[in-house]
C-alpha positions as CSV (number, residue, x, y, z in Angstrom):
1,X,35.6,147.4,-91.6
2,X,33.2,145.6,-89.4
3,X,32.4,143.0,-92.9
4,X,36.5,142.1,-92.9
5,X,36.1,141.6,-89.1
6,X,33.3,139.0,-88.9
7,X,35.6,136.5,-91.0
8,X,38.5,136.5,-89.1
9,X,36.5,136.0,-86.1
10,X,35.0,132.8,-87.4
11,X,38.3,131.5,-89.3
12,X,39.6,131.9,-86.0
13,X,37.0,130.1,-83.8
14,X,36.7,127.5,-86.5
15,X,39.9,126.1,-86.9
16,X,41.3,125.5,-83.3
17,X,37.1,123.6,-83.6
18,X,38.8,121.6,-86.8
19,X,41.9,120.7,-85.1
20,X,40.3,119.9,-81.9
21,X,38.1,117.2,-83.7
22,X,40.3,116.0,-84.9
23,X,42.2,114.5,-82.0
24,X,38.3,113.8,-80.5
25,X,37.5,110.5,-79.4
26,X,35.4,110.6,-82.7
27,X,38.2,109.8,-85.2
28,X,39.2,107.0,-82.7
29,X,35.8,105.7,-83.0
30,X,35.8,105.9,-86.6
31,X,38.8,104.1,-86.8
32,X,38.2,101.3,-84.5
33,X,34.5,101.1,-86.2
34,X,36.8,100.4,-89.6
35,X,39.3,98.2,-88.1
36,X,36.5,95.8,-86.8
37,X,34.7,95.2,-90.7
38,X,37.8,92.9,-91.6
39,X,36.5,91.1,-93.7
40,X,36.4,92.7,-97.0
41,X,38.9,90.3,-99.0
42,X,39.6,93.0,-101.8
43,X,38.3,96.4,-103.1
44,X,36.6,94.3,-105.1
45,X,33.7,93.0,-102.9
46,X,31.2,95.6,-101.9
47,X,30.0,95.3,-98.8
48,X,26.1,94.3,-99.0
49,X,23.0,94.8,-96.4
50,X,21.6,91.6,-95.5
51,X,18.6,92.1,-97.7
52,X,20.3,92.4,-100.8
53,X,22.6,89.6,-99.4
54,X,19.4,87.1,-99.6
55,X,18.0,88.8,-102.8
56,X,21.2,87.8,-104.9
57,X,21.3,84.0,-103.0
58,X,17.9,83.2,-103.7
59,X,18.6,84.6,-107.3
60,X,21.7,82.7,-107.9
61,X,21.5,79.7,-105.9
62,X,19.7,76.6,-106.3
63,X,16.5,75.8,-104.7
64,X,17.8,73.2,-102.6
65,X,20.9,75.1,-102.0
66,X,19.3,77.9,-100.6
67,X,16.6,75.9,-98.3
68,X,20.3,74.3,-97.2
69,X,21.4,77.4,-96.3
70,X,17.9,78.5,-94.6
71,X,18.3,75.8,-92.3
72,X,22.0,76.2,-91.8
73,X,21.4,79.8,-90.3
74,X,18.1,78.1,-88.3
75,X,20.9,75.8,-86.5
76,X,23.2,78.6,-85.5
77,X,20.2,80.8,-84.7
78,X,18.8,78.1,-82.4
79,X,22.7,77.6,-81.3
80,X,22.8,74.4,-82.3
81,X,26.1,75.0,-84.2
82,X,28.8,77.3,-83.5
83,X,29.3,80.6,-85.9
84,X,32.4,78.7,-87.8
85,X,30.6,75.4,-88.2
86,X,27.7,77.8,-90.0
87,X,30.6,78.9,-91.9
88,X,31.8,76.1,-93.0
89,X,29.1,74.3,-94.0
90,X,27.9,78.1,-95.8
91,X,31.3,77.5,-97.9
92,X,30.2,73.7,-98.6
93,X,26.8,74.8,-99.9
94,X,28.0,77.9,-102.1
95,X,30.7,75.9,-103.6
96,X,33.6,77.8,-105.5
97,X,31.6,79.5,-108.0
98,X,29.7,81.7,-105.1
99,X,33.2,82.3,-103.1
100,X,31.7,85.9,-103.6
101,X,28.5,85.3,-101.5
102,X,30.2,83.4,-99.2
103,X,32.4,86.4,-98.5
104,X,29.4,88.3,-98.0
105,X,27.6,86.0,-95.3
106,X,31.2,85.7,-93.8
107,X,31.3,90.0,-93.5
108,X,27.2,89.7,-92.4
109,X,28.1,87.7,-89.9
110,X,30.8,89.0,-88.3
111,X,29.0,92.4,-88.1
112,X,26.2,90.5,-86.0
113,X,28.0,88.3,-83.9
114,X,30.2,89.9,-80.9
């Protein structure tokens, strides 16, 4: 009797736990936490880290394209340029066969900058 007991007792403490989490500021958290990555275009575009975001611009781009684009991110790191001048001349040097790596940088970005 004492075996048929123990899991009532726990069904019991655990769901009003269950419930209770799930009006927590937690899920608030988690939702405004999604609501501020935006920039994901389509399920289509992964979002990247920013190493494997260089990794595949290095790979793909040219050589001067991606010293351009080194010394694009040296001018908004030195705040020489606002963030949506960097992104505009980003979307210059990527041209329209990268639109995907500019997408990227775009989501990097706006997950580093306030």
């Amino acid at each position: 009797m004492s075996t048929s007991a123990s899991p009532r007792r726990m069904s019991t403490t655990a769901t009003p736990k269950l419930m209770s989490g799930a009006t927590s500021p937690t899920r608030s958290r988690i939702e405004g936490h999604m609501s501020m990555t935006p920039w994901y275009p389509s399920s289509r575009t992964p979002r990247i880290d920013g190493k494997e975001f260089f990794r595949q611009a290095r790979s793909r781009l040219s050589y001067e394209q991606f010293g351009a684009f080194l010394a694009n991110i040296k001018e908004l790191n030195a705040h020489k340029q606002s963030r949506e001048e960097t992104l505009k001349k980003a979307e210059e040097i990527f041209g329209p066969d990268n639109k995907d790596l500019y997408l990227s940088f775009q989501g990097l970005l706006n997950r580093s900058m306030p």
